[in-house]
N, C-alpha and C positions, 0 to 999 in steps of 0.2 A: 843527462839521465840515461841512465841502460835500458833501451826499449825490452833489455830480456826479458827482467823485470813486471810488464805490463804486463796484466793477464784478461786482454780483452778478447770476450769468448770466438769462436768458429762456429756458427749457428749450423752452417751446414755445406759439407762440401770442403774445397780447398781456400785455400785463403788468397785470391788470386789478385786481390787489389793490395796484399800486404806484402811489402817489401823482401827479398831475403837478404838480411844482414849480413850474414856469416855463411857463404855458398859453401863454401871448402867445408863447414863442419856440419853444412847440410847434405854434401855430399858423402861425405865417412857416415852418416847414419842411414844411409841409402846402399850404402855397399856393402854394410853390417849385415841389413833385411835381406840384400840379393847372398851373402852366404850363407845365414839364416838356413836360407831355402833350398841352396845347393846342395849344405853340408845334412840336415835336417828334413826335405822333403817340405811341402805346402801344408800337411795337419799341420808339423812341431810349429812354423812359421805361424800360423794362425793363432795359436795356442797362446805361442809366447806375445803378438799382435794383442791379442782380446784379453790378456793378462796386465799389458801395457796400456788398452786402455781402461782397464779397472782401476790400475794404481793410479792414472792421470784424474780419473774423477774424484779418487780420495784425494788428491792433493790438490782439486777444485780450480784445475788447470782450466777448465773451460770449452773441452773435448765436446762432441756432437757423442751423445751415447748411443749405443744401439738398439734399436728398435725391436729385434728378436734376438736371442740366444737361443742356442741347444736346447733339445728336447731334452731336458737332462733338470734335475734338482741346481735352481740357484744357490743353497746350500749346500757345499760339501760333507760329506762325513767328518773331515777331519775338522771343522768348524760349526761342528754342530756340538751345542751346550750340552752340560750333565744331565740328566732328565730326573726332576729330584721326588717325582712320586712313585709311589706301590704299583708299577707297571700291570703286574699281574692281580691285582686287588683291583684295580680298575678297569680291567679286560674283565672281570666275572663279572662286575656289576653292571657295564655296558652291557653283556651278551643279558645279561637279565632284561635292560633298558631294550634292546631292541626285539625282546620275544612277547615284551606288556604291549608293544608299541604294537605290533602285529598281528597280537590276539585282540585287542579294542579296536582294530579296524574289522576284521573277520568277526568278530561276534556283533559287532553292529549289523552284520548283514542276515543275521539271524530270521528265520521265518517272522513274518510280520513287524519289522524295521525295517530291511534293508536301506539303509539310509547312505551308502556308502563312504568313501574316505580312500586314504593314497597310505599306501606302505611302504613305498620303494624308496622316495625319496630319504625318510629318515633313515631307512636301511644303508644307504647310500653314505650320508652327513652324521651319522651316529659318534665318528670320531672326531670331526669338527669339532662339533658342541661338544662332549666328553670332556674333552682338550681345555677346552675355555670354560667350562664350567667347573673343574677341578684343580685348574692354576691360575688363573686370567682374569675373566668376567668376573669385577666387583658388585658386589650385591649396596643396598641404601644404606646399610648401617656400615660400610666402609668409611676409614676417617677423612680419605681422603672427597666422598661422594660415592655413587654409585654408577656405573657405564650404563649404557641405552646401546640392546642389544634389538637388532631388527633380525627377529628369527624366520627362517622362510615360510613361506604360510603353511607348503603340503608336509611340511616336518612334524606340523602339531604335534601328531599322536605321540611322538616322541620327546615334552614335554612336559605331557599329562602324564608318562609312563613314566617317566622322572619322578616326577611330581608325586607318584604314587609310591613310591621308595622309598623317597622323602617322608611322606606321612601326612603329605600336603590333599591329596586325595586320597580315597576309599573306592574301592573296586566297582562300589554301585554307582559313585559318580562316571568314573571310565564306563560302563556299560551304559552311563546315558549321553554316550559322543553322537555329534547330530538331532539330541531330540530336547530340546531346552524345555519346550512344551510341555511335553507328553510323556517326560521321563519322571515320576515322582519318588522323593527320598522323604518319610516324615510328614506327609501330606502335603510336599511343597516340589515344584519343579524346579529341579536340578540335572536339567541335561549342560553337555560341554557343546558350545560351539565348535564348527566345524575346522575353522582358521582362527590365527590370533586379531581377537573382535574386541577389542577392550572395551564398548561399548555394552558387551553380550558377557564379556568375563571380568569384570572391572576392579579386582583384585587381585587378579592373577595378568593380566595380560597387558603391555603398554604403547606397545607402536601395531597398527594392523599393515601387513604386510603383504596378503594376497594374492591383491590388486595387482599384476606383473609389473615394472616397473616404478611403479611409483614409491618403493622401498630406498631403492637408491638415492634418487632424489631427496626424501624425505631426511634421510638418512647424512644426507651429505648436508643441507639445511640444519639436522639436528647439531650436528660438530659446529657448524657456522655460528649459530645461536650461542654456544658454548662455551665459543672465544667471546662473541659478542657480551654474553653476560663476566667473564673477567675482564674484556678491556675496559667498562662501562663500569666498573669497582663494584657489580650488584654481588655476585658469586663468585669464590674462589673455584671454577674447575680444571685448574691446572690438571690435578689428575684422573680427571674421566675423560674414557674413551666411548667412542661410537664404535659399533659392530654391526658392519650390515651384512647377511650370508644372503647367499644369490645364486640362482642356477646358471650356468652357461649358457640354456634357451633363451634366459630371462633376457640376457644384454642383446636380445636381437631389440626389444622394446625401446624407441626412439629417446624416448622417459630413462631408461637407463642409462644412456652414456650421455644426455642432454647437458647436466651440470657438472660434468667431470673436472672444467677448465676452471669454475668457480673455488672446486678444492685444491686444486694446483696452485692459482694465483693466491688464494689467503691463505695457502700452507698450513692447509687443518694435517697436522701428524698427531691431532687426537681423532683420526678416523684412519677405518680398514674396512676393506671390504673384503670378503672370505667368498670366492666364487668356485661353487661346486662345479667342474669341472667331468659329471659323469658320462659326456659328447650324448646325449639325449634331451630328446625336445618331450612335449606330451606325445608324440606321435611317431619320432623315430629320431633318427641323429640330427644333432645339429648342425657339423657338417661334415657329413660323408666322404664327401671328395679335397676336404680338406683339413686343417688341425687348429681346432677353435681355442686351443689354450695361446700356441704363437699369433693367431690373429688376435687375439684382448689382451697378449703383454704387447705388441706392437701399438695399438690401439691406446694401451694404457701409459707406456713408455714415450706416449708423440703426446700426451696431454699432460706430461709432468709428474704421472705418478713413478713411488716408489714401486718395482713388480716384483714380486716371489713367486718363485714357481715351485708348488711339490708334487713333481711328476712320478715317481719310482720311490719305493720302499725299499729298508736296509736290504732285502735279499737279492736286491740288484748291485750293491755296492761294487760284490766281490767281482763279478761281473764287468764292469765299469771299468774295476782299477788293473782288471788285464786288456781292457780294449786298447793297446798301444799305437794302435795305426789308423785307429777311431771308426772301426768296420760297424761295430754297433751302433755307437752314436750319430753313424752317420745310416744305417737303419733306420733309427729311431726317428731320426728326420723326415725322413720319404716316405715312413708309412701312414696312410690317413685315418682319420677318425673312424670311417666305417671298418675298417680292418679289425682295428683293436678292437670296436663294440663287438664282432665278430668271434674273434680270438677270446673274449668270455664270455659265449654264450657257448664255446664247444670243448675244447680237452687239452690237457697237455699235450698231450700228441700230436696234436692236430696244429698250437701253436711252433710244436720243434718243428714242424716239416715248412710251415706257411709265414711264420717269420723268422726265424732264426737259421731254417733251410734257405734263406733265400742269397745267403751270403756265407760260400766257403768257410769264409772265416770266423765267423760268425756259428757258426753250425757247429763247428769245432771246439767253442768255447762250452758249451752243453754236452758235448760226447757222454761226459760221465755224470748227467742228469738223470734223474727217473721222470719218467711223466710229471708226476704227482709235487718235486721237486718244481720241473718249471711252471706246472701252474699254480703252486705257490710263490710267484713270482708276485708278490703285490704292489697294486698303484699307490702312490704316496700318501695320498688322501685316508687309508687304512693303516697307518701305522704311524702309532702315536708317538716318536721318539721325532718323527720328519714334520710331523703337525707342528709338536710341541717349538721345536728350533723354528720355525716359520712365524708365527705367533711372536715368541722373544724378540726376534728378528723385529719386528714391524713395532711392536711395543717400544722399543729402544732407537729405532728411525725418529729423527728430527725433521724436520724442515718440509718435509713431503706425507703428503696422503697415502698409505699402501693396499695393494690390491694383493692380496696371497690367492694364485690360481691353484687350485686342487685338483687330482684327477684322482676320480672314482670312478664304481663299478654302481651304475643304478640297479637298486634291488639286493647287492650283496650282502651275503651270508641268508640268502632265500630260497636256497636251492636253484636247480636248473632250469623250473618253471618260468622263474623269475628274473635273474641274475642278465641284464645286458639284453633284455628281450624290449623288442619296439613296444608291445602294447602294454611293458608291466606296468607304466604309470597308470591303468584302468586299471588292472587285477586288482580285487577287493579281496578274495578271501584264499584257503590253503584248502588244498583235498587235504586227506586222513594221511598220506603220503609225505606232502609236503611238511605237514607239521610234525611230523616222528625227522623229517629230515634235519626240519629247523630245531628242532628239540635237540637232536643227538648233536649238530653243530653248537647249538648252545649252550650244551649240555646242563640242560634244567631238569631237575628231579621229580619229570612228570610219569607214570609209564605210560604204557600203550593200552591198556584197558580202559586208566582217564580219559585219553585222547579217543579210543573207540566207541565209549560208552555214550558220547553226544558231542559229533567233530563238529555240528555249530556252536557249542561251547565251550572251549578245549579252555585250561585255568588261567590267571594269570599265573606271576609267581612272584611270592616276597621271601626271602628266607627270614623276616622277624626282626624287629629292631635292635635284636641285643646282636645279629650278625656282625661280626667284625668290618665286611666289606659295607655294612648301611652305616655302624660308626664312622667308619673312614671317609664316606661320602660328606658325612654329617659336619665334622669337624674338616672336610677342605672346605664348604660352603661357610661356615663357619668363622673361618680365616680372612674368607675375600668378601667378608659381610650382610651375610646373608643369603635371602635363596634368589633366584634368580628363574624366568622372569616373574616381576614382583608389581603391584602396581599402588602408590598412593597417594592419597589425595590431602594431606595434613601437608597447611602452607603459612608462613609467617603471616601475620594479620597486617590487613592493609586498609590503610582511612580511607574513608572513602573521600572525594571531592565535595567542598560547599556548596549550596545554593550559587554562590557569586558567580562561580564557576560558569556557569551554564547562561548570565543572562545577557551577553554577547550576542545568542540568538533570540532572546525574548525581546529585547528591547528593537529587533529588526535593522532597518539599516536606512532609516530617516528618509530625505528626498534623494538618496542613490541608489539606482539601482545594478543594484548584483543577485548574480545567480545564486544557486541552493548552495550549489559545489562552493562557493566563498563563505555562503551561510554558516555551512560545515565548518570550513579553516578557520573561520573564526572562534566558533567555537571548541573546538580541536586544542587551540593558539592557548587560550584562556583556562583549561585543563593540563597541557605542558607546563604552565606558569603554577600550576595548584602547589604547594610545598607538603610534603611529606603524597604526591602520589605522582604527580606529571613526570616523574622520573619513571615510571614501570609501565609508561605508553610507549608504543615502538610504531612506529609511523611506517608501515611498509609502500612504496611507491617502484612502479616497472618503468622507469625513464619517462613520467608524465606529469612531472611536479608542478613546472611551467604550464603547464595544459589548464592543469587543477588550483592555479594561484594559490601553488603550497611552498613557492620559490623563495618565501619569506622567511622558511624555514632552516634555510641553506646555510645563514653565517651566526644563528642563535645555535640551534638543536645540533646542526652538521653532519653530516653525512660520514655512515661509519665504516672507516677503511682498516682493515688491521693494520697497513701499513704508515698510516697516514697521508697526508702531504706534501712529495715531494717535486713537487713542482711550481711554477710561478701563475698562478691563476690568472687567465687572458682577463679576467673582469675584477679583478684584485680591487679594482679602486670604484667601482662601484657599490652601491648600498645592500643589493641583494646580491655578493658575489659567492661565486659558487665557491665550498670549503669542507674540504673532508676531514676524517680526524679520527683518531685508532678509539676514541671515546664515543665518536660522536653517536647520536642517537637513532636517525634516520637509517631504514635498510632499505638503500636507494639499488635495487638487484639486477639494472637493466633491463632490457627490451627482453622479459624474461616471466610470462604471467603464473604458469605452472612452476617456476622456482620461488614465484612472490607468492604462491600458495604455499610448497610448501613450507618456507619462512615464516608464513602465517601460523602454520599447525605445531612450528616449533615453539613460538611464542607463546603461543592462545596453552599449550599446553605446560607449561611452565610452573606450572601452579602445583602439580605433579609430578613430572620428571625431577625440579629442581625444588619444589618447596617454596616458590618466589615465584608469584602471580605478578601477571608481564599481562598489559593489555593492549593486543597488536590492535593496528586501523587500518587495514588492506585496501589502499585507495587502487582505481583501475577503469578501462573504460569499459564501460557496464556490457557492451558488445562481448568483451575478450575475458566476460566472466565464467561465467557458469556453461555457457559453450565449448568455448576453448579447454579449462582446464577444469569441467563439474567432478571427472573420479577425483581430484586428490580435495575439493570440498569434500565432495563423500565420504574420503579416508580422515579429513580433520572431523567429520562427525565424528568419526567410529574411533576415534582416538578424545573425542570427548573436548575437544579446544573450545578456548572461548576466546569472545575476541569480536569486529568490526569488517562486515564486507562493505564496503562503498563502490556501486556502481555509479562512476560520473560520467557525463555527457551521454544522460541517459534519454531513449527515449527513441523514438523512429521517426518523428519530426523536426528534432531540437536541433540536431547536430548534421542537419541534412546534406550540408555542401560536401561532405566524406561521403557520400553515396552509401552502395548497396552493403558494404563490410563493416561497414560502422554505425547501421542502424539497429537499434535494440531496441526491437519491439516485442519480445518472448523469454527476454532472461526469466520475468516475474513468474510464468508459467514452468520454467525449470527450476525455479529455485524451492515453488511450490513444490514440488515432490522431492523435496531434504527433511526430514522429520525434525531436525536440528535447524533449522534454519527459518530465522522469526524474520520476516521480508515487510518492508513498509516501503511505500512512495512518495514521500512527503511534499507537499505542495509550499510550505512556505519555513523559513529557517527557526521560528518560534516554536514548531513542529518534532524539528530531530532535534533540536536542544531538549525537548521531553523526552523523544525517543531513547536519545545518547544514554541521557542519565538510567531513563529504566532499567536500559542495559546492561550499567554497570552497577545497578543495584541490584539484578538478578542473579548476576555472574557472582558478587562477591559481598552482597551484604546479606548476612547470617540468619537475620528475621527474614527474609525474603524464602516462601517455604517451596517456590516454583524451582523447576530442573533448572541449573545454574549451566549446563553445559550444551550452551546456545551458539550461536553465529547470527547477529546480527547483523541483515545485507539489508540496506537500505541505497537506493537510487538516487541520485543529486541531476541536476542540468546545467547545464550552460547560457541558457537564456536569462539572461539580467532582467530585473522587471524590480522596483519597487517590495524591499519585504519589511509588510506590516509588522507593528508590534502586538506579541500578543495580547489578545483581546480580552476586554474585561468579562471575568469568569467563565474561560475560557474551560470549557468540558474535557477537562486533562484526560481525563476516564477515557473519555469517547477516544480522544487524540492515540492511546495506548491501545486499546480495542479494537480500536479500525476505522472510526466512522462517527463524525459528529457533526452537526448543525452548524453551517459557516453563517450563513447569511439568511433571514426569513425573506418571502419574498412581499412583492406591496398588498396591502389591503386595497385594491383595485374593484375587488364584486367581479372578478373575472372568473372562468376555470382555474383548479391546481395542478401543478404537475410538480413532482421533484426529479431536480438532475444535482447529480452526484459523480465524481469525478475526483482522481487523483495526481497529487504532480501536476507537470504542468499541464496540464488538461482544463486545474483549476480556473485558470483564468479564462477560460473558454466558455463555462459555463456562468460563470460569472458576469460576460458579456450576454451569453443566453438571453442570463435572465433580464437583462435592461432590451434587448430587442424584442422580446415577448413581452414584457410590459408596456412600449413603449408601440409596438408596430403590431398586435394581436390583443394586446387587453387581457394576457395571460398570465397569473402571478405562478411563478417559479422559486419555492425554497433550495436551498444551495447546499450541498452536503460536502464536504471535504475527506475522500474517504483514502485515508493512511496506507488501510492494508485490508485489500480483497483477499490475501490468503488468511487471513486470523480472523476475518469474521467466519472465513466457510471452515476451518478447523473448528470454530466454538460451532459451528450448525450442526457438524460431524462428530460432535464430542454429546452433543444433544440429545441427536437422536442414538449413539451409541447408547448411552446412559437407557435410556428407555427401552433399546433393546433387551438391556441384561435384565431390568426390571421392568416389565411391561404393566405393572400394576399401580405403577408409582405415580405419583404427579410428574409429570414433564414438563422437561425446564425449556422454557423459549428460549431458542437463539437470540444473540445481543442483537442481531439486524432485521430479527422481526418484530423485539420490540420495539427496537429504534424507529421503526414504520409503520407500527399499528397503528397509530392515531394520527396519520398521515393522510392527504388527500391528494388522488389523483395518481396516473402512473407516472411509472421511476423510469428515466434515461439515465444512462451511464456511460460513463466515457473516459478513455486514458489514453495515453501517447505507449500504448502496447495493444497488443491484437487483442481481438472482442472476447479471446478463453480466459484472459486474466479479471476484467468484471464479470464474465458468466459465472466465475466460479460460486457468486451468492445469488444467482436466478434464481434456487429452488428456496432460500430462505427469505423475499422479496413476498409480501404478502398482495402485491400490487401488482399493474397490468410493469412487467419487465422487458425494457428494449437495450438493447448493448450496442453502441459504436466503438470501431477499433482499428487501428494500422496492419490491418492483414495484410501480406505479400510481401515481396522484399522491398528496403531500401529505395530510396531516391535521390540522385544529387538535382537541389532546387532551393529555393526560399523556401523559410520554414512557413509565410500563409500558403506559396504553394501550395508545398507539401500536404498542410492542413487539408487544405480543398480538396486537394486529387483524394487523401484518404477518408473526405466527409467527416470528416471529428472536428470539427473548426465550430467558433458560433454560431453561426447562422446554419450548419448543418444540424446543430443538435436543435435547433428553433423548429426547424421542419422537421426533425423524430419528433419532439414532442409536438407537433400538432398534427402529425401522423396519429401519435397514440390515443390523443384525445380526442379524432374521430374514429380511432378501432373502439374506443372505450363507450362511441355514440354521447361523449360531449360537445365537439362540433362537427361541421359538416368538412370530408376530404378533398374540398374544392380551395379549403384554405390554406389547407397543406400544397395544393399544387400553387398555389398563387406564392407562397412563400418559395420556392424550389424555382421557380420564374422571376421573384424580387430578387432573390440573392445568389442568383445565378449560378448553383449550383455544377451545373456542367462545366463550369469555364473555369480551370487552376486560376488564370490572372485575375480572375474577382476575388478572391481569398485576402482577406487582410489580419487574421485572428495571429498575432504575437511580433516581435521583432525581425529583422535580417539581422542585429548586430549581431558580431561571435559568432555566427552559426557554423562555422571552420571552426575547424582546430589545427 
């Protein structure tokens, strides 16, 4: 064989453990490069170097590419494509786009609104979007599908100013930006949210993007999803693309460059990210002392992306193709970011003398500039011919993700005020000055008596739909399917699952005991099997399958690789071997909770983006949920997903031997403040087999008249224990409400007391109540309460109600009536701190005591554990005979004698649940 032939890559470096075959004609190409260099000088040598290795990577030699290039356009002019729109048809209607965009920020700030808003940034990206909104970005009625464009958040105004050219808004909606409340159109509020809130705009707007960071991410998960849905035969989206625009600041956020390596290995080149590039943070540069576009192609280039750089506009070209001895470009290189943001906040002049003066030769190249000439020297990012070839450029890339870096001028065409200044991201409004300036640049046919007669209200401007430049608009939208961004909610109909489905968990699990978490898989298992729906379940898991005994799922469902499997699976011949598969159904995302989120929000939202409702089960350890990664929960609310949170090995007792990072005793309380987010604790598997289903009868069954765009997070454990079957006439009601009657307690002629408890707390109380029957003469009824946040939402939903009508009958909260005709005070108790049952103190019409896992974590036995945090049985024995002589039913000497029986001080007397599992 000719090793020539072999084309095993050079990862990095020299190839110093690889043979030379042929010295003598390694030698002639060695002595080639030294005349090269002789005859030519070290530029031409370089040149023709970095030309050589351009051509080696088209020819997929297997070269180490380079990490930066020149400060210079990755496209040349001579390979930059035809540019096949009305150039200047679409310069007029932008400059219109960016003076609506400007005046809806400034008239928001109008006496008695001031609400404020950001102008600079769409002044800045105006040519971006332009760009892709007129060739590119396919809109839903595209035949091919429609792209999912992640637009920057502080760009809005320049959306809505779209929007309003379009025909899609009216001038009185743009004057009500920031006040959704309080702005009335028709006797109805119709203010615009601030940012893209698709929860707040649900028509108009589809990924929320804000949130810094977590755009990319989402972003890069939506293209994953993408492929996911054509490898899995549900959607053809061969032809839609992901677009996610991003500030240069933005990639300081840990969340932005987090899953870069994700889009590299699956080779989503149905994604681009468009990174604004205007060297400005909220507060000043991004980096001063140094050039943030070559540190994010280096950055981007070491994780596999495709990079484009569009540094300099055509008026540099001529420029360029005289630098022969590379005096500019090598300028170009040395000077930092702080220079340039400099160099346009001040003059031509000032640039001749301070950059272009600083190199003989270089200075030379401008001699016969005027000022005005070189600062017309525009950055790439504003000139639509360099956009446009960037764009094509990355639409026609294969095999790789592309990152097109842009450099702009934040604030431009804003005037001087404005233009490259550290505080313009504040600047809300224009003096009288400013707006004649942006006028005359814009040249919009306002005069100056408009503008003076009331400069808090200066107009918009439409020139009238029969305008030739809003036909032109009309008909490129038109072309690429519509308008963009667009949002909707019409999705193929989907059966729902049978009765049979679900009774996996009803029927319990006989004399074996298993945890809740298996409860679940079981019922999970049995809905995958459903026919015509188990196929639009998508099991999302961050490397804890085995954890969660969801490993069963490994050589049925299979784990989905875009590439498949190409390897020999070390457990091949085992029953649960591990097996991936370009189909398979699992999106197993690694040790990875914030990319399993947002995997989730690409799924959960499906229903939407794609037409083809997808129902994620986001399993996870209930620790590294809502902690770890709560913004992009928050972002799948505001993006309206639906879908399944599963916190397993929940609890701040259950899972003790992981100590202090893995106790979860407060998720409950964070998840409480998700408005989206319906949160149950379920204590036994017959339980979330009702929970499961309601879910997916709210999410997607038609009669169902409640908001369908929920996140069910529901909590599981790891503690095996015996699960009953559901019980006969079982209070499904209560079980969905929050809270129903487990167990009466004995007709003994003792005091009553009730304890009520969720999750595995259950069994705690349960035990309660035979030690107070048995060792006090105390009859204790048993309440199994689901979900402490849904009972105190219905309490807050109560007395809302009564607020607005204070005349009306008032509706009792479900948990006061659940307890009116109850006897004696209510103990409560869960494996989460005392905030999460307080949340129903104030609808408890009885004497109310709460015990709870405050503090951190502990590695110990789970009775330890119990004991040390007094939630165990025998501690809730002594609350309630605590309560029952606060309530002067008995005397508190019995309560101490209890506290001395069950030796309350000492961990090692704690016997309330198993040691097995309590690792993970």
């Amino acid at each position: 064989m000719d090793n020539r032939n072999q084309g095993g890559p050079i990862l990095n470096g020299l190839p110093s453990q690889v043979p030379d075959i042929d010295p003598e004609e390694t030698a002639e190409w060695l002595a080639s490069l030294d005349g090269l260099i002789d005859e030519g000088g070290r530029t031409r040598a370089r040149y023709v170097m970095l030309r050589m290795l351009e051509r080696s990577r088209q020819k997929q030699i297997g070269v180490p590419s380079l990490t930066a290039t020149d400060y210079v356009n990755t496209i040349g002019p001579e390979n930059e494509p035809w540019f096949p729109g009305d150039e200047e048809v679409e310069r007029r209607y932008r400059r219109w786009n960016r003076w609506n965009a400007a005046m809806l920020v400034h008239r928001a700030q109008r006496p008695g609104v001031e609400v404020g808003g950001h102008i600079s940034t769409y002044a800045s990206s105006a040519t971006l979007y332009e760009v892709g909104l007129n060739h590119f970005f396919r809109g839903k009625d595209h035949p091919g599908g429609g792209d999912h464009i992640f637009y920057q958040g502080h760009a809005s105004p320049g959306m809505y100013a779209r929007a309003f050219l379009e025909g899609r808004m009216s001038a009185e909606q743009l004057d009500g930006f920031r006040q959704q409340q309080s702005h009335f159109i028709d006797g109805k509020p119709q203010g615009l949210p601030s940012y893209p809130h698709p929860h707040q705009l649900p028509d108009f707007w589809e990924h929320p993007t804000v949130s810094m960071g977590l755009g990319p991410m989402n972003a890069i998960a939506q293209a994953q999803f993408d492929k996911y849905l054509f490898n899995r035969g549900i959607k053809d989206t061969s032809q839609q693309q992901t677009w996610a625009f991003l500030g240069d600041g933005e990639l300081d956020e840990p969340e932005s460059r987090g899953m870069l390596h994700v889009a590299a290995f699956e080779e989503l080149d149905n994604l681009n990210f468009v990174i604004n590039c205007n060297l400005q943070r909220l507060d000043g540069p991004v980096r001063g002392n140094g050039k943030i576009m070559q540190e994010l192609e280096s950055y981007f280039r070491g994780a596999g992306w495709n990079v484009i750089k569009v540094v300099w506009g055509r008026e540099w070209d001529a420029l360029l193709a005289k630098d022969r001895d590379g005096a500019l470009v090598n300028l170009m290189n040395a000077t930092p970011d702080g220079d340039y943001q400099t160099y346009k906040g001040e003059s031509g002049g000032f640039v001749r003398d301070n950059f272009f003066g600083r190199d003989p030769r270089t200075k030379a190249m401008v001699e016969n500039y005027s000022d005005e000439q070189i600062w017309n020297l525009k950055r790439g990012g504003h000139d639509y011919r360099k956009v446009f070839a960037a764009y094509k450029a990355a639409m026609e890339h294969t095999g790789q993700p592309t990152v097109i870096l842009v450099k702009t001028v934040k604030g431009y065409s804003l005037g001087p005020h404005f233009e490259a200044r550290n505080a313009t991201h504040q600047m809300k409004k224009l003096t009288v000055d400013d707006l004649k300036l942006a006028r005359d640049h814009f040249q919009i046919p306002i005069s100056d008596k408009e503008l003076e007669e009331n400069p808090k209200l200066p107009p918009y401007y439409h020139p009238g739909v029969d305008a030739p430049e809003i036909k032109y608009m009309q008909e490129r939208r038109a072309e690429l399917g519509g308008y963009s961004p667009e949002r909707r909610t019409t999705h193929v109909d989907l059966k729902l699952p049978s009765d049979k489905a679900y009774q996996a968990g009803r029927r319990g699990s006989g004399k074996q005991e298993i945890a809740t978490t298996m409860g679940f898989v079981r019922v999970l298992k049995d809905l995958m099997r459903e026919k015509d729906f188990g196929h639009r379940i998508v099991p999302i898991i961050p490397d804890e399958a085995r954890t969660f005994g969801m490993d069963s799922f490994f050589p049925t469902a299979k784990i989905y690789n875009p590439h498949g499997q190409n390897y020999i699976s070390v457990d091949r011949d085992l029953f649960l071997a591990y097996k991936e598969a370009t189909d398979g159904q699992l999106l197993h995302v690694g040790i990875n909770e914030a990319g399993a989120t947002a995997a989730l929000t690409a799924a959960g939202t499906s229903y939407a983006t794609h037409g083809e409702p997808m129902i994620p089960f986001y399993i996870f350890y209930s620790m590294f949920g809502f902690q770890r990664s709560g913004d992009f929960f928050w972002a799948a609310g505001d993006q309206m997903a639906r879908g399944f949170v599963l916190g397993a090995t929940a609890g701040r007792t259950t899972l003790v031997a992981e100590g202090l990072q893995h106790g979860d005793g407060h998720s409950h309380v964070l998840a409480s403040t998700y408005p989206s987010v319906v949160s149950y604790d379920p204590a036994y598997s017959y339980e979330i087999a009702h929970i499961v289903k309601d879910g997916i009868h709210r999410m997607y069954d038609p009669a169902d008249e409640r908001d369908p765009n929920v996140l069910y997070y529901i909590t599981m454990y790891n503690e095996p224990m015996v699960q009953p079957a559901e019980p006969e006439n079982l209070d499904v009601e209560g079980v969905l409400k929050g809270l129903y009657l487990l167990k009466k307690g004995p007709d003994n002629g003792g005091p009553k007391v009730q304890l009520m408890a969720s999750g595995v707390g259950v069994p705690w109380v349960l035990e309660a109540q035979e030690l107070l029957d048995q060792d006090w003469g105390v009859s204790a009824d048993v309440w199994s309460v689901t979900s402490w946040t849904e009972l105190r939402r219905d309490g807050l939903d109560a007395e809302n109600e009564r607020l607005k009508e204070p005349n009306s009958e008032p509706r009792t909260p479900y948990v006061t009536e659940k307890m009116a005709e109850t006897e004696g005070p209510v103990i409560a108790t869960s494996d989460y701190m005392r905030a999460v049952p307080d949340q129903i103190r104030q609808y408890v019409p009885s004497h109310f005591t709460s015990l709870g896992t405050d503090g951190y974590g502990i590695s110990d036995t789970r009775p330890a554990a119990r004991r040390y945090y007094l939630v165990d049985g025998p501690s809730v024995v002594t609350q309630a005979l605590i309560s029952l002589a606060d309530t002067g039913k008995i005397s508190i000497d019995k309560a101490a004698e209890a506290a001395a029986k069950y030796q309350l001080d000492d961990v090692r007397a704690g016997n309330s649940g198993s040691t097995e599992g309590a690792g993970a």
